[in-house]
C-alpha positions as a printed NumPy array, in Angstrom:
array([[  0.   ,   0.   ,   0.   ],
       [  1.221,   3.643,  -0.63 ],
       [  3.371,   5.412,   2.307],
       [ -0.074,   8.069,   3.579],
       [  3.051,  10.083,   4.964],
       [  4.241,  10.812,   1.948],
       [  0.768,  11.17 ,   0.156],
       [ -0.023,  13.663,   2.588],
       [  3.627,  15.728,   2.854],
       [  4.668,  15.397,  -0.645],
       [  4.519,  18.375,  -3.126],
       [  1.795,  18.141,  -5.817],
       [  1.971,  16.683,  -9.027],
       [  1.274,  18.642, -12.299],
       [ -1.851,  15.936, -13.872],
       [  0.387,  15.076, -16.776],
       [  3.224,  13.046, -14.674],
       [  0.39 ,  11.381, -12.854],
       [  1.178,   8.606, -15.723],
       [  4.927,   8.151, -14.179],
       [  3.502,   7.722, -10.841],
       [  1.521,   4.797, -12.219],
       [  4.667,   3.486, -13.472],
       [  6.415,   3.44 , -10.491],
       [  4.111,   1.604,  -8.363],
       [  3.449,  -0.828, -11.729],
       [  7.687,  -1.733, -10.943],
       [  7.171,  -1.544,  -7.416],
       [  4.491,  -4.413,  -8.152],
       [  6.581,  -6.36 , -10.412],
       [  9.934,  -6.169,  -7.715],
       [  8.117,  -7.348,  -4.938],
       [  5.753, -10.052,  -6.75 ],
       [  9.493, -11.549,  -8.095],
       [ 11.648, -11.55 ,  -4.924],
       [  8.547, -12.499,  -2.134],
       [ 10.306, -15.925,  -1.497],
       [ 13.906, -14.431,  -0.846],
       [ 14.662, -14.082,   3.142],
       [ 16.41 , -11.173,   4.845],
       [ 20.401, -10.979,   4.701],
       [ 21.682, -10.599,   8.14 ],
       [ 22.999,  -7.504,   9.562],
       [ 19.788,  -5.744,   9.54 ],
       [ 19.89 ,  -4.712,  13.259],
       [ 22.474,  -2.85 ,  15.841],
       [ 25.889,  -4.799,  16.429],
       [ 27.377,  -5.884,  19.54 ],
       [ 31.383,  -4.777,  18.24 ],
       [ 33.413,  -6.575,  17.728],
       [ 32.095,  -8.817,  15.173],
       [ 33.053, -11.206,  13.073],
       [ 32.441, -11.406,   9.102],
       [ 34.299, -12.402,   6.053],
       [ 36.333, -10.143,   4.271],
       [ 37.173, -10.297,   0.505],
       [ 40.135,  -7.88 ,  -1.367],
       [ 39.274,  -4.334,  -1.369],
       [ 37.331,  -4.721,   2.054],
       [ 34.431,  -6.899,   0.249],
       [ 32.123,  -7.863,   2.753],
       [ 34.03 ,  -5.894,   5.594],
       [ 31.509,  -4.225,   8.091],
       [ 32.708,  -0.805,   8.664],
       [ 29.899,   0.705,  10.84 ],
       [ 26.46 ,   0.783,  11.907],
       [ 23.967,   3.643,   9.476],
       [ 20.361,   4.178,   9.173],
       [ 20.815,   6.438,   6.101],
       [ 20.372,   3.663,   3.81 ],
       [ 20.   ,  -0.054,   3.264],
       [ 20.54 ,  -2.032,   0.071],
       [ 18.708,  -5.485,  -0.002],
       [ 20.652,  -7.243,  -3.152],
       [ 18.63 , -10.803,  -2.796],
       [ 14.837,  -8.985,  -3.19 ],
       [ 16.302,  -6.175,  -5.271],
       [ 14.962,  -3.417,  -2.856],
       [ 16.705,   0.116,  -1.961],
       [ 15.627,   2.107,   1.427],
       [ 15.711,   5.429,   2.333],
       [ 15.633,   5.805,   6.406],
       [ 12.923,   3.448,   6.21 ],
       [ 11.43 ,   4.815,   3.105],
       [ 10.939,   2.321,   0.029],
       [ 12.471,   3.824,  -3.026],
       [  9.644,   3.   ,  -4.958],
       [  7.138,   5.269,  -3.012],
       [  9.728,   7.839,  -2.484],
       [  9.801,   8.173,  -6.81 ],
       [  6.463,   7.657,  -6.454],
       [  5.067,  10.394,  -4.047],
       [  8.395,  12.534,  -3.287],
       [ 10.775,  15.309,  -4.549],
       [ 14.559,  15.171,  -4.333],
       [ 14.316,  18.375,  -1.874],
       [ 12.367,  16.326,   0.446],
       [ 14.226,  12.854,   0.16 ],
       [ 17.83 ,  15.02 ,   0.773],
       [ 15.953,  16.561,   3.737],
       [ 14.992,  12.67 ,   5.196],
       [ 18.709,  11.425,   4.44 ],
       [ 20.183,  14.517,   6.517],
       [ 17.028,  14.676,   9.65 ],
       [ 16.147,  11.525,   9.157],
       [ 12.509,  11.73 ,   9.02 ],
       [ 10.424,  12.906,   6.515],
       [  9.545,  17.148,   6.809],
       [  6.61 ,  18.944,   8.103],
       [  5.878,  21.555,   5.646],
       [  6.758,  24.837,   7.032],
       [ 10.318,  22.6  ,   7.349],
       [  9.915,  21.67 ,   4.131],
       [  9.489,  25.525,   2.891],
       [ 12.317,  26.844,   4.729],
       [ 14.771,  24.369,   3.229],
       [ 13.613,  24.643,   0.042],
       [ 14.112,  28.569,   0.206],
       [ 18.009,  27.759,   1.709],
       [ 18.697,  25.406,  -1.372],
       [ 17.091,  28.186,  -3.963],
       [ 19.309,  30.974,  -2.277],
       [ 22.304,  28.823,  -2.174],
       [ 22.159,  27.881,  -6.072],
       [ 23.249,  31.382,  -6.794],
       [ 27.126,  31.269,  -6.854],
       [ 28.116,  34.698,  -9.122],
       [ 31.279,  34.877,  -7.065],
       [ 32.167,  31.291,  -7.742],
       [ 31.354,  30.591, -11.277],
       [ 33.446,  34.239, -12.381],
       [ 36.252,  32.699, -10.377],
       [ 35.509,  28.974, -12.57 ],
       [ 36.037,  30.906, -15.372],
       [ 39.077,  32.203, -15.125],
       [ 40.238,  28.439, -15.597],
       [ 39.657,  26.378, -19.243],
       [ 37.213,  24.616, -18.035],
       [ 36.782,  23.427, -21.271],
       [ 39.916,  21.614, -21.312],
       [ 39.729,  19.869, -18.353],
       [ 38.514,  16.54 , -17.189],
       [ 34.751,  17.487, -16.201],
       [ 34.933,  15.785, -13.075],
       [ 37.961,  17.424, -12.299],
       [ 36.516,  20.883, -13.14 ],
       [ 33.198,  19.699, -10.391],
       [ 36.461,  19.176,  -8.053],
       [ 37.578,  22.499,  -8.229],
       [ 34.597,  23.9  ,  -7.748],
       [ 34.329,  22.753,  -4.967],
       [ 37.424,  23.754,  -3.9  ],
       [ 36.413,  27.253,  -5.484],
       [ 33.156,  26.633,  -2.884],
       [ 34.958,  25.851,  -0.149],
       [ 36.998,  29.09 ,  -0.158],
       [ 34.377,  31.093,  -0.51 ],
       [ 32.754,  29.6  ,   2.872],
       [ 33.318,  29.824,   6.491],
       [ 36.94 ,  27.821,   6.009],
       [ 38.908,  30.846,   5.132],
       [ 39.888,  31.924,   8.847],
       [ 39.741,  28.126,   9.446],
       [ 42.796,  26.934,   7.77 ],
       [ 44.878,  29.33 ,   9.356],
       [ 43.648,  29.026,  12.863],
       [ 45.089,  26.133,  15.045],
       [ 44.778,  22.693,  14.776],
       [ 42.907,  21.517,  18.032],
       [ 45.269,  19.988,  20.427],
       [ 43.318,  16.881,  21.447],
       [ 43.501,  15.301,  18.   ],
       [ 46.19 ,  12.785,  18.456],
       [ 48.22 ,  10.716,  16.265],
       [ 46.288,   8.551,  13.655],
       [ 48.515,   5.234,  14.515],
       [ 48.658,   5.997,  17.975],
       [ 44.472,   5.574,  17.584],
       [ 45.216,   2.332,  16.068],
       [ 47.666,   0.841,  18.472],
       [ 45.043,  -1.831,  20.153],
       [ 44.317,  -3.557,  17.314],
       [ 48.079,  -3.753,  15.834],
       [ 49.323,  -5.501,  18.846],
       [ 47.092,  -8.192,  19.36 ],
       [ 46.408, -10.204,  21.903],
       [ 48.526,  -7.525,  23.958],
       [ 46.521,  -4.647,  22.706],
       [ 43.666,  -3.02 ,  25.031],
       [ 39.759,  -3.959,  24.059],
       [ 39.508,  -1.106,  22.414],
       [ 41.598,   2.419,  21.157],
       [ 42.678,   4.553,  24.831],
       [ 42.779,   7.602,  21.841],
       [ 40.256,   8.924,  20.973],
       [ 38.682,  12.223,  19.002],
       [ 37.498,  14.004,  22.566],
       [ 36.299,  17.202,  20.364],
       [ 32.467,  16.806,  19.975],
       [ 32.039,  20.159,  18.567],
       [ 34.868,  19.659,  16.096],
       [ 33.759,  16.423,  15.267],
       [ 30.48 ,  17.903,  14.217],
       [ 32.129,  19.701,  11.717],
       [ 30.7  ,  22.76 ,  10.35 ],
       [ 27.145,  22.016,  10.768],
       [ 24.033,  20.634,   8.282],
       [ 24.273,  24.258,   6.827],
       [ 26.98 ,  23.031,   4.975],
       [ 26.08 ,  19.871,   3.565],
       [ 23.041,  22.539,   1.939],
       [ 25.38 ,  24.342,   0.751],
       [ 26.958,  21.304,  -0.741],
       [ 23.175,  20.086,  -2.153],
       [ 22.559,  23.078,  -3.63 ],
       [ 25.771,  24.148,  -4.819],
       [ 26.677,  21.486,  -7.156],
       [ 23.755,  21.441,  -9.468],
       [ 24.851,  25.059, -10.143],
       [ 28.173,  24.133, -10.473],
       [ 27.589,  21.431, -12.643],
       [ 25.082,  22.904, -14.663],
       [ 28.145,  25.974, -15.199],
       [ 30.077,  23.317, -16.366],
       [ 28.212,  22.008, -18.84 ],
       [ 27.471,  25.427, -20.181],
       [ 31.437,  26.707, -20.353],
       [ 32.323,  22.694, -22.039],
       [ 29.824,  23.908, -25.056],
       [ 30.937,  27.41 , -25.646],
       [ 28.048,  28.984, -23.534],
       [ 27.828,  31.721, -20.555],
       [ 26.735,  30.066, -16.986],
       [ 23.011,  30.836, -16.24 ],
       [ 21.806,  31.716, -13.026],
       [ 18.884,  29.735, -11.233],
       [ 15.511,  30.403, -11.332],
       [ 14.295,  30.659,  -7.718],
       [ 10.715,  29.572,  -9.274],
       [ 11.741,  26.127, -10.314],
       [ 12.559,  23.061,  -8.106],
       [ 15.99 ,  21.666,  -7.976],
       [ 15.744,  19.051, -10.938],
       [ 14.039,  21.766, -13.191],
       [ 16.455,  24.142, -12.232],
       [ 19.647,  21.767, -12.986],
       [ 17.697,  20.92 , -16.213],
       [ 17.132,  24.435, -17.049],
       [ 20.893,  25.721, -15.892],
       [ 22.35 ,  23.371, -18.454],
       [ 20.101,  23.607, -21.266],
       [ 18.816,  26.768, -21.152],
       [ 15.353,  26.139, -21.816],
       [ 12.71 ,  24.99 , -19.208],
       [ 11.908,  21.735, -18.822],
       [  8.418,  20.592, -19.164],
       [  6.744,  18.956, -16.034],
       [  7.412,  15.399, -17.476],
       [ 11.39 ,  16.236, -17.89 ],
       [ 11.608,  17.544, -14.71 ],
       [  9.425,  15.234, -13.285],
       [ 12.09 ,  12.18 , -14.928],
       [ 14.877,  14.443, -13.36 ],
       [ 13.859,  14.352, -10.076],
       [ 12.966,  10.987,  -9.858],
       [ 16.514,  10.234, -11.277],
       [ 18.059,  12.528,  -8.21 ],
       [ 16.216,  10.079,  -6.117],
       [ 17.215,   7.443,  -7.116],
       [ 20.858,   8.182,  -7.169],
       [ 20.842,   9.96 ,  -3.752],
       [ 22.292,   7.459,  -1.934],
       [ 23.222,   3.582,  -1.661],
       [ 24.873,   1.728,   0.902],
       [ 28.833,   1.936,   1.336],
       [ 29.673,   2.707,  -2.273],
       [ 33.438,   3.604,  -3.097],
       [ 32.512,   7.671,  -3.349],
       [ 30.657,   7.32 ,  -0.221],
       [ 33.608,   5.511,   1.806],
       [ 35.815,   8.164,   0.106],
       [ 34.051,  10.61 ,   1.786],
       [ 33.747,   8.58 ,   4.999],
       [ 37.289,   8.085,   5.174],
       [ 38.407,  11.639,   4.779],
       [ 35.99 ,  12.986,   7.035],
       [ 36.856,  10.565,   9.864],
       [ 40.205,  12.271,   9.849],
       [ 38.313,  15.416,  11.147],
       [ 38.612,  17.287,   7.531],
       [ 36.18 ,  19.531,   6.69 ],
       [ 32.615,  18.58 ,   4.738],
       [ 34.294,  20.   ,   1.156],
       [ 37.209,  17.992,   1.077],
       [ 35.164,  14.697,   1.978],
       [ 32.917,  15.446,  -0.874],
       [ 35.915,  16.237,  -3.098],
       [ 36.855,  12.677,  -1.881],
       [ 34.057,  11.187,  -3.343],
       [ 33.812,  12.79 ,  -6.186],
       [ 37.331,  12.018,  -6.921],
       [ 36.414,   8.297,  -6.459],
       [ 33.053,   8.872,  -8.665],
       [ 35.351,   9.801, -11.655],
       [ 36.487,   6.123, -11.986],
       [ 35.093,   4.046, -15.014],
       [ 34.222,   1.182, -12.196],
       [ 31.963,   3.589, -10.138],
       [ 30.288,   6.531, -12.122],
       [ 30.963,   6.18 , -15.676],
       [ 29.013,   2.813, -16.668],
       [ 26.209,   4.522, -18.059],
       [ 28.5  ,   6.712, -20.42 ],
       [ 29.942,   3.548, -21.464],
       [ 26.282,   2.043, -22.395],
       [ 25.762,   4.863, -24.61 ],
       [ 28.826,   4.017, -26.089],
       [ 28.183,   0.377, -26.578],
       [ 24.346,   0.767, -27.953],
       [ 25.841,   3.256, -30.739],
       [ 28.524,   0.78 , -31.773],
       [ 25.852,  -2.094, -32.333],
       [ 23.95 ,   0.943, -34.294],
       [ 20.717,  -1.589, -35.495],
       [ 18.788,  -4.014, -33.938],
       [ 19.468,  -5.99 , -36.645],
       [ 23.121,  -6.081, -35.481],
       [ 22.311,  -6.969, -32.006],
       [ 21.779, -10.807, -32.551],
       [ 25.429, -11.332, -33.899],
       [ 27.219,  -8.455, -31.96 ],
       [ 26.1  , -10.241, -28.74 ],
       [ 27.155, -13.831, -30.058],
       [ 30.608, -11.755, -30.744],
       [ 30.668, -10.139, -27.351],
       [ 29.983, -13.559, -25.184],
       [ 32.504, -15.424, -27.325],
       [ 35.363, -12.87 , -26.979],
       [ 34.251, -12.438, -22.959],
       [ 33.272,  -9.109, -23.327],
       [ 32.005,  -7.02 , -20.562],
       [ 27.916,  -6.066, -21.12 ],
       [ 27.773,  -2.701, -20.188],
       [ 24.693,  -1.845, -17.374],
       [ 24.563,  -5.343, -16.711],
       [ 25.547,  -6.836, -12.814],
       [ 25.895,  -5.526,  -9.718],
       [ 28.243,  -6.426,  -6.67 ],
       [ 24.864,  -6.008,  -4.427],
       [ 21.709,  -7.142,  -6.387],
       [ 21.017, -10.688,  -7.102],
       [ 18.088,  -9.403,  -8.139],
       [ 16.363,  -6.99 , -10.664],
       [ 17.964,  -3.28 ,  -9.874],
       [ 14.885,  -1.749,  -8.452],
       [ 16.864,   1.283,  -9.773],
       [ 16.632,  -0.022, -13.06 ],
       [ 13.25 ,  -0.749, -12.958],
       [ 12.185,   2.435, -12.472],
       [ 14.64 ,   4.142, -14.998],
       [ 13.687,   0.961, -17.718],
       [  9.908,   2.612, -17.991],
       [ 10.77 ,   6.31 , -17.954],
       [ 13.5  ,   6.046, -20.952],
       [ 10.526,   4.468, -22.825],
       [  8.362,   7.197, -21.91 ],
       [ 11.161,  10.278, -22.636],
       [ 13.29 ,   8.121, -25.433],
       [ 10.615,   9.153, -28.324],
       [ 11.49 ,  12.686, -27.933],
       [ 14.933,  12.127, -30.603],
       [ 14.966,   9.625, -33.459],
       [ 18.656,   8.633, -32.211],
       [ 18.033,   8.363, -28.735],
       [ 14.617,   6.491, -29.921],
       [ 16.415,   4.222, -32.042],
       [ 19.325,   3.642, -28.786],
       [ 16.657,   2.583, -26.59 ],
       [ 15.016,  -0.245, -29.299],
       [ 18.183,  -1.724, -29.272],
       [ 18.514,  -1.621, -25.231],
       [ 15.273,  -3.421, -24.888],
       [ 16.506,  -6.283, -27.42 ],
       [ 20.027,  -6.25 , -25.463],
       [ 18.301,  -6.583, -22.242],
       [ 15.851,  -9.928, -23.272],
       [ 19.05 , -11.636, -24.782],
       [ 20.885, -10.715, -21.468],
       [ 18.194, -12.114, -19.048],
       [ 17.188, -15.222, -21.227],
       [ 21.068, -16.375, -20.997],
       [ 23.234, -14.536, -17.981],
       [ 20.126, -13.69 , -16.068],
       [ 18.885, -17.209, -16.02 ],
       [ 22.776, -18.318, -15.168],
       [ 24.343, -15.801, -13.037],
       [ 21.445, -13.567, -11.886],
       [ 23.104, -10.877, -13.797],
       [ 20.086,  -8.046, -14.57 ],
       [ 20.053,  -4.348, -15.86 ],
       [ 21.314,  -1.536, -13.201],
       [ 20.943,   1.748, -12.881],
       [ 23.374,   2.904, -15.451],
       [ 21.9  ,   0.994, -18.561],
       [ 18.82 ,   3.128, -18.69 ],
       [ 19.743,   6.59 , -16.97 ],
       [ 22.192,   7.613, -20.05 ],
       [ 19.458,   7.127, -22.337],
       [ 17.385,   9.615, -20.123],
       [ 19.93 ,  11.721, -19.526],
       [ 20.363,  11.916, -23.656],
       [ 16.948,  12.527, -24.12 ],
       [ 16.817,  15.742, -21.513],
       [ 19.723,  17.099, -23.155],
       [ 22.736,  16.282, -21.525],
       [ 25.861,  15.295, -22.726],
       [ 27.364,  11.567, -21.891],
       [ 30.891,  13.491, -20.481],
       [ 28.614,  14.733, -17.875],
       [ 26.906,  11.61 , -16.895],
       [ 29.845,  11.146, -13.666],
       [ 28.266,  14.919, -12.608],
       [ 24.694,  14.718, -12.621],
       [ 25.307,  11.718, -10.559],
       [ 27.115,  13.731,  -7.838],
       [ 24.7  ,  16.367,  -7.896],
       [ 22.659,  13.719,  -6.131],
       [ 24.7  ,  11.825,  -4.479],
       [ 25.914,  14.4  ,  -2.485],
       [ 22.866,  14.301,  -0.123],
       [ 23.936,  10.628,   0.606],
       [ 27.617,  11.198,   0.778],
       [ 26.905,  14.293,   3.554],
       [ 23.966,  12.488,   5.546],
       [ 26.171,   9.673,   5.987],
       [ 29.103,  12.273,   7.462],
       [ 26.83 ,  13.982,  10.136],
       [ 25.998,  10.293,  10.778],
       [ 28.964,   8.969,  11.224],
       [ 30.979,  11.834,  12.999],
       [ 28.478,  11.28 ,  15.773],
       [ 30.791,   8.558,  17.202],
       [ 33.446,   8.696,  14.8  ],
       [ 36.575,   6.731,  14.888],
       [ 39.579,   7.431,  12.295],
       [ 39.261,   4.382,   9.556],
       [ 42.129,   1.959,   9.959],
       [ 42.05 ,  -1.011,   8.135],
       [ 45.396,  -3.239,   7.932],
       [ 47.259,  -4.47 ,   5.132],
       [ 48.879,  -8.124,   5.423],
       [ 52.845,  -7.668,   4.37 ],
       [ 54.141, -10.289,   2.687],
       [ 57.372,  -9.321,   0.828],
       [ 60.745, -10.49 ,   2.286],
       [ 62.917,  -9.666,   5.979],
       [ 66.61 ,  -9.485,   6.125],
       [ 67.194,  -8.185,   2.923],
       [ 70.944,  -6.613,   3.175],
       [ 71.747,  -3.136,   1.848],
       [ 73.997,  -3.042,  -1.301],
       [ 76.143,   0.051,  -2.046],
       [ 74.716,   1.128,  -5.547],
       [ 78.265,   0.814,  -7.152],
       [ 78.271,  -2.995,  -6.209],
       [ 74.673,  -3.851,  -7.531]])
């Protein structure tokens, strides 16, 4: 049954998206009618630390801390907000009001709802910064990298400019000294004696900032995007909601209410999931006490790799090199014989259907008519996606995710596959910053250990002797 909370405390819906909302709940059917039978993973409940779990490379399967930002269900294929079903959140919600549940945790009442809206509208306007982002080529420059300068260009113009020359607090002790317990074992104490005693450092400079954050990177973005095709940065309209306005910063037109209601559904559904690479980026950095900007940078930094936020710029790629669906039968014989990856395919999580991808599947049918090419793109994803299912799906449980459909979307409003990596920060920043203030609360510097296993007793050789 629909969420009556957010019936009742969502925004209204212009009558002709009323359509998408069907859509949503016609997926949300489909997901849940397909996984019923599968039980609940473990971990679903507080932890009496230490634990125990098995760890792959790269920290696979490693339990880092406790959250209840988010939770990622990979055997039913389900994605929670706080709580929240994704499905009724696309269904019911904005992206305002989902980044205002990640960061409170609880949904807002409306005169809450109005004042944050206003801060994220007055926010968007960054004259100072976007004169200063063009004294750079921006043009020139890896478009994730220019998104990381502007937020460095962001940060400066904020509260940290008398911060980084004050003095570092004097409690904050020694990163190994903090991890001297567990690198001794069994002579080590239970747990750390060092600890971060600063509360009110630890809080770091407040929620104000992570709204800053929210609202600054569409802008910055969208001024991206604008400079990269020979255009002057617009400013926001403090009229339009966050996805129109994004939509309409980077275009330059306004987006009807089906565009922007596609846009902000794919905010939400990008917002935030689980203990992603960007996200533990950004945990990591911020555990060391650094400031909210520099985490983020962190993340986005991590976002640029092809593993993490490019996928769906690859898919565009890959449906424009099979060109016809006539090609598709024989280019996907080609591609399984010669072990070729299927872009938008997999998932390290889902076992299951991306619920992400469920979502995204119906809306690129409903936008992808708008261009012949984009039209003709998404024909050839739906014949990709049958042969995928009726042979890896049926094998490996390998489905669609998020990124096979959201380029073709993305296409279709206008944007450019080079900025793919950005729109996805612009919403995943409301995930990456709920899931600081969350975790600063009891924070402890990350520490994992590496195993050495390279030689002892090696003797030094004067170089004229080797």
């Amino acid at each position: 049954m629909p969420n009556r909370d957010l019936k009742t405390k969502s925004r209204s819906l212009h009558l002709s998206t009323q359509k998408i909302t069907g859509m949503v709940l016609s997926a949300k059917e489909k997901a849940y009618k397909e996984t019923s039978s599968e039980p609940e993973p473990e971990f679903t409940k507080k932890l009496d630390w230490p634990i125990q779990c098995t760890v792959g490379p790269g920290l696979e399967g490693a339990i880092a801390c406790e959250s209840e930002t988010g939770y990622v269900n990979g055997a039913k294929g389900l994605l929670i907000y706080r709580g929240y079903d994704i499905f009724d959140l696309c269904a019911y919600s904005s992206f305002e009001e989902v980044a205002y549940l990640l960061l409170h945790g609880r949904l807002p009442r409306q005169e809450e709802f109005n004042k944050f809206t206003k801060k994220i509208s007055e926010y968007q306007s960054l004259i100072e910064v976007k004169r200063l982002l063009m004294s750079f080529p921006v043009e020139e420059l890896n478009p994730m990298a220019a998104l990381r300068l502007g937020v460095n260009l962001m940060r400066q113009k904020q509260i940290y400019r008398e911060k980084d020359d004050a003095e570092f607090i004097s409690d904050v002790i020694a990163t190994d000294e903090d991890s001297i317990p567990m690198e001794t074992k069994p002579m080590g104490e239970k747990r750390p004696i060092y600890e971060f005693v600063d509360k009110q450092f630890a809080r770091s400079e407040g929620i104000d900032s992570c709204y800053h954050l929210i609202a600054e990177l569409a802008t910055i973005t969208a001024s991206i995007s604008r400079l990269r095709s020979g255009h002057l940065p617009l400013e926001p309209d403090p009229s339009l909601s966050h996805a129109a306005n994004l939509l309409y910063m980077i275009t330059g037109k306004r987006p009807t209410p089906v565009e922007e209601r596609i846009m902000d559904i794919c905010l939400i559904l990008h917002a935030d999931h689980g203990m992603n690479a960007s996200t533990f980026a950004t945990l990591v950095v911020a555990s060391t006490l650094s400031d909210i900007y520099f985490s983020v940078g962190a993340g986005i930094a991590a976002l640029n790799g092809p593993l993490h936020g490019g996928a769906n710029e690859q898919v565009i790629r890959m449906l424009k090199e099979i060109a016809d669906t006539e090609n598709l039968k024989l280019w996907y014989e080609n591609a399984l014989k010669n072990k070729k990856r299927i872009m938008g395919f997999g998932h390290r999580v889902y076992k299951a259907y991306d619920p992400r991808a469920r979502i995204l599947g119906s809306l690129a049918k409903l936008i992808a008519h708008k261009n012949p090419e984009i039209e003709n793109l998404f024909r050839i994803s739906q014949l990709l996606e049958k042969e995928v299912i009726s042979t890896l799906g049926k094998v490996k449980k390998v489905f669609p995710n998020v990124d096979f459909f959201s380029g073709i979307i993305y296409s279709a409003l206008g944007i450019e596959p080079e900025m793919f990596p950005l729109i996805f920060a612009v919403s995943r920043v409301a995930g990456w910053t709920a899931r600081v203030l969350e975790y600063l609360k009891h924070n402890r510097i990350f520490r994992p250990r590496s195993i050495y296993i390279g030689p002892f007793n090696q003797q030094y050789v004067p170089m004229e002797k080797r």
